[in-house]
VMD Tcl script that draws the C-alpha trace (Angstrom):
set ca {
  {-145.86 21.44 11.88}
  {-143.41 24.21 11.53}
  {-139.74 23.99 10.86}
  {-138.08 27.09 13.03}
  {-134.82 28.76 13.28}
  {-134.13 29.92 17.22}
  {-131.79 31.99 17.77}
  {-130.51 31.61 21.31}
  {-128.28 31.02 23.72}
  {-127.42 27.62 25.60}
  {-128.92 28.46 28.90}
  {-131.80 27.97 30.71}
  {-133.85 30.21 28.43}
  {-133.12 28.67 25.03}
  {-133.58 25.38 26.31}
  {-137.35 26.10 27.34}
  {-138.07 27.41 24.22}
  {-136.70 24.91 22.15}
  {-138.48 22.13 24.28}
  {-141.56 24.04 24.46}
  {-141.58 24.39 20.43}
  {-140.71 20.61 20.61}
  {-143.84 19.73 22.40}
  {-145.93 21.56 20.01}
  {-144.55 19.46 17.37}
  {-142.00 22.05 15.68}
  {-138.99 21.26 14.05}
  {-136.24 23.40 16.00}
  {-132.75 24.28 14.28}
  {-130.51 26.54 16.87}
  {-128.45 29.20 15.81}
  {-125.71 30.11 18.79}
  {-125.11 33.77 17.16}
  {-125.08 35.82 14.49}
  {-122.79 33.52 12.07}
  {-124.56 30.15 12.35}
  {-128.15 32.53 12.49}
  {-127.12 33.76 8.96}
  {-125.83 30.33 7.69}
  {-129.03 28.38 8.64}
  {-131.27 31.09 6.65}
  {-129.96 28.68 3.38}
  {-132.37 26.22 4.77}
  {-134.96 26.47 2.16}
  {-137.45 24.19 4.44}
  {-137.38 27.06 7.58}
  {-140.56 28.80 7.97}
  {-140.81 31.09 10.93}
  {-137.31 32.45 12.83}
  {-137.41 33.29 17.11}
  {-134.84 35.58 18.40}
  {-134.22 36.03 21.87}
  {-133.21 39.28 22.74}
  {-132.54 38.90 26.27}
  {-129.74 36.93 26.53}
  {-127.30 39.41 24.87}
  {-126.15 37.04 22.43}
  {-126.79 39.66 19.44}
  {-125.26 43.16 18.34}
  {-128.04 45.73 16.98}
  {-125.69 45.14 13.76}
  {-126.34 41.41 14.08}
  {-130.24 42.09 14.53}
  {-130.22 43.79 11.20}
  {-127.87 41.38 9.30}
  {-130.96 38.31 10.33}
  {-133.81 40.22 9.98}
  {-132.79 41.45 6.23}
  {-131.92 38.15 5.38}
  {-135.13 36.64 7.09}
  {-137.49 38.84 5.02}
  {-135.89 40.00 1.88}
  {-133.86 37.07 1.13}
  {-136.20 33.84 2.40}
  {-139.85 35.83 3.59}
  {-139.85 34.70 6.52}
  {-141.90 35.89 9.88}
  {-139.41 36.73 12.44}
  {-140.53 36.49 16.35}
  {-138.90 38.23 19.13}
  {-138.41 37.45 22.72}
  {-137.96 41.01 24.74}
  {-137.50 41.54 28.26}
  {-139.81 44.14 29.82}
  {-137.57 46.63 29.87}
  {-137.11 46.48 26.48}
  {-140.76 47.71 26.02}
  {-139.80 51.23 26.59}
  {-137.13 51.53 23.54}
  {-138.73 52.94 20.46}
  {-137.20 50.59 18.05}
  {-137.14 47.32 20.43}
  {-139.67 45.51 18.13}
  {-138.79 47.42 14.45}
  {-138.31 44.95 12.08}
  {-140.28 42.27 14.08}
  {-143.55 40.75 12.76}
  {-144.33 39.59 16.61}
  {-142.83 39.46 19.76}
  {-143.26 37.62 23.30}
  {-142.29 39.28 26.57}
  {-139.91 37.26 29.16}
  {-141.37 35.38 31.42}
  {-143.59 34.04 28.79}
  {-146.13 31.39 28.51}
  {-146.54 28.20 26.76}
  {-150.14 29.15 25.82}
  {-148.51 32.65 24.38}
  {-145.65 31.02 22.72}
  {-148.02 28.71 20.60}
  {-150.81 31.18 19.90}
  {-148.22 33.67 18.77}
  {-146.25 31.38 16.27}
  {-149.53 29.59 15.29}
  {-150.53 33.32 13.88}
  {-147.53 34.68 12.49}
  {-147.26 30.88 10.20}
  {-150.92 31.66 9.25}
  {-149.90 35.12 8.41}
  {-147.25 34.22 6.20}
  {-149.18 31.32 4.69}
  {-146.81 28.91 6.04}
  {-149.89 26.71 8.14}
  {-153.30 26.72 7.93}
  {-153.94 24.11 10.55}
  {-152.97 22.81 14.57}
  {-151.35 19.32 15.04}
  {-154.80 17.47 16.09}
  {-152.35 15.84 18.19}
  {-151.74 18.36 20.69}
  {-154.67 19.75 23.28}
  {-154.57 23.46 24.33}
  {-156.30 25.09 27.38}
  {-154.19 27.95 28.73}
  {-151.27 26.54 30.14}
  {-152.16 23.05 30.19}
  {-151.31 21.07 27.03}
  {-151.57 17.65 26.57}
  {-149.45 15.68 23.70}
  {-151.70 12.72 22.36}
  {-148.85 11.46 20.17}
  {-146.23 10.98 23.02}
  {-148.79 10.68 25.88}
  {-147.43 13.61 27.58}
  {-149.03 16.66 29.82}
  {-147.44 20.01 30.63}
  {-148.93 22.94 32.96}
  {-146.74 25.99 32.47}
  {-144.49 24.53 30.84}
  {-143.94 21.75 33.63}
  {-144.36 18.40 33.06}
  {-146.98 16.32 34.78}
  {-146.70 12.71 35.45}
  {-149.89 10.90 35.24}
  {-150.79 7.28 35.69}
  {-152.44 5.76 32.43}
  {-156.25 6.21 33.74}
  {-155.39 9.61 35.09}
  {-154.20 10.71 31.18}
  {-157.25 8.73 29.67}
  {-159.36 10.14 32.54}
  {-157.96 14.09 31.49}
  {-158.02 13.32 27.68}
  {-161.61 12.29 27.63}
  {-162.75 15.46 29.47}
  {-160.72 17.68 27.66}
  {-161.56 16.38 24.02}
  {-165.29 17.13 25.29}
  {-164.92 20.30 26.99}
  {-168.06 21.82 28.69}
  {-170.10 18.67 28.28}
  {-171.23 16.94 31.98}
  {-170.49 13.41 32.68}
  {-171.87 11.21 35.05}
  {-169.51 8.96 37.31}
  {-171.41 5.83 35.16}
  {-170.60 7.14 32.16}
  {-166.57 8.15 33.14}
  {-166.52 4.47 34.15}
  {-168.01 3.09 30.76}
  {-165.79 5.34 28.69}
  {-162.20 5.86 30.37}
  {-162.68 2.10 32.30}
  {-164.91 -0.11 30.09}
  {-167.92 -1.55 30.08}
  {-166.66 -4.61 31.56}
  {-165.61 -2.68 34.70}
  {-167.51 -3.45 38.09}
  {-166.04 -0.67 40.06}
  {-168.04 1.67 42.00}
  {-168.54 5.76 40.54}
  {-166.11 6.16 44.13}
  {-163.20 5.17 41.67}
  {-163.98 8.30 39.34}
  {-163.89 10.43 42.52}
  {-160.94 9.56 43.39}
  {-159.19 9.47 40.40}
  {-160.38 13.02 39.72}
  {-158.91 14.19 42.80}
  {-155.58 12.65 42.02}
  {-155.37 14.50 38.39}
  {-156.48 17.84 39.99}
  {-153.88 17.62 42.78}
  {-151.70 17.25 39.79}
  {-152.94 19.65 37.43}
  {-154.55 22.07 38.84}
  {-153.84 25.24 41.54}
  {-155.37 28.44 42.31}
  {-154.35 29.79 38.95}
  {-155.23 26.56 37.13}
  {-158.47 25.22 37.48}
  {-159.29 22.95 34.50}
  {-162.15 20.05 35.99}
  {-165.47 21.49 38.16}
  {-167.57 19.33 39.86}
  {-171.34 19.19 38.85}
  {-172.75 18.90 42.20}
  {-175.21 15.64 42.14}
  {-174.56 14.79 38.58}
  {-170.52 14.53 37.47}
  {-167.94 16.47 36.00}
  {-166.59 18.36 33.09}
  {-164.23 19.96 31.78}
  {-164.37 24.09 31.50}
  {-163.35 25.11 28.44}
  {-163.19 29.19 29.39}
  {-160.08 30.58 31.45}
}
mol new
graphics top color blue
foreach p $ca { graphics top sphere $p radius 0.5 }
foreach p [lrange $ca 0 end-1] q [lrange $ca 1 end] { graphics top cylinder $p $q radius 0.2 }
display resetview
């Protein structure tokens, strides 16, 4: 994936996005202000910068000093993170080729970078080894599972129980077939076991804004794809 310059402050804040870049398999460099912002931009390897603009760490003067390094000097996309105040200044986003609005979300976060990297020719491609469904991702490569950003601790069946659905989204499976694939074929349980593991991963998961598993009355479960 993408190596990325963030520019932010060592607070609560900068340490979500950093982590939540992390998880998406980014390469993260911070920058602490203006002078280490404008030193980094020799790193011939960066390819997208994210400033955060809430957390007063920047001068207008120092805005302009990155962002005409950023795109004359290297070409790189520059990303924003604005409070919602901000919205209402005429030049809050000038100068920015994106920009994500405080509280944001994972789901945001990664579609937005994702785009401005295929603008700019930097990626063409996802890590296959990250999943994606609003705010639920789930991180093959470190076995892993985050809903808004918060992590989720799972037993092993539970995660091979979720990965299985959600690398065949919208297809139905019956309780026999859950048990072949996520237990084995050599596994006598009952389909009761697939019940009740599926009610263990949705009290996890899921709430009233995240619904991720429906119940096929009579026949199984899958996983729904649309949010």
């Amino acid at each position: 994936m993408a190596r990325i310059l963030l520019v932010v402050r060592e607070d609560e804040t900068g340490r979500r996005l950093a982590a939540d870049l992390r998880r998406l398999q980014h390469t993260v460099l911070s920058a602490r202000g203006a002078d280490d912002a404008i030193s980094m931009l020799d790193d011939r390897g960066l390819e997208l910068v994210l400033i955060d603009l809430t957390a007063g760490l920047l001068t207008h003067s120092d805005v302009r000093d990155i962002l005409g390094l950023a795109k004359q000097d290297a070409a790189l996309p520059v990303l924003a993170l604005l409070a919602e105040q901000d919205l209402t200044s005429d030049d809050a986003t000038v100068g920015f080729d994106d920009f994500l609005v405080q509280p944001y979300r994972p789901l945001e976060l990664a579609a937005r970078v994702r785009q401005c990297l295929w603008r700019f020719g930097k990626q063409t491609a996802e890590s296959p080894d990250v999943i994606t469904y609003g705010d639920l991702i789930i991180d093959l490569a470190k076995y892993e599972v985050y809903v808004a950003g918060r992590p989720v601790e799972l037993t092993f069946k539970e995660y091979e129980l979720l990965k299985f659905l959600a690398t065949n989204p919208e297809r139905v499976f019956t309780r026999e077939t859950l048990l072949n694939r996520v237990w084995g074929y050599d596994y006598y349980g009952g389909a009761r076991t697939v019940d009740v593991h599926i009610r263990r991963l949705r009290s996890k998961i899921e709430d009233k804004d995240h619904v991720y598993i429906e119940t096929v009355r009579n026949v199984g479960y899958r996983f729904r794809e649309a949010r």
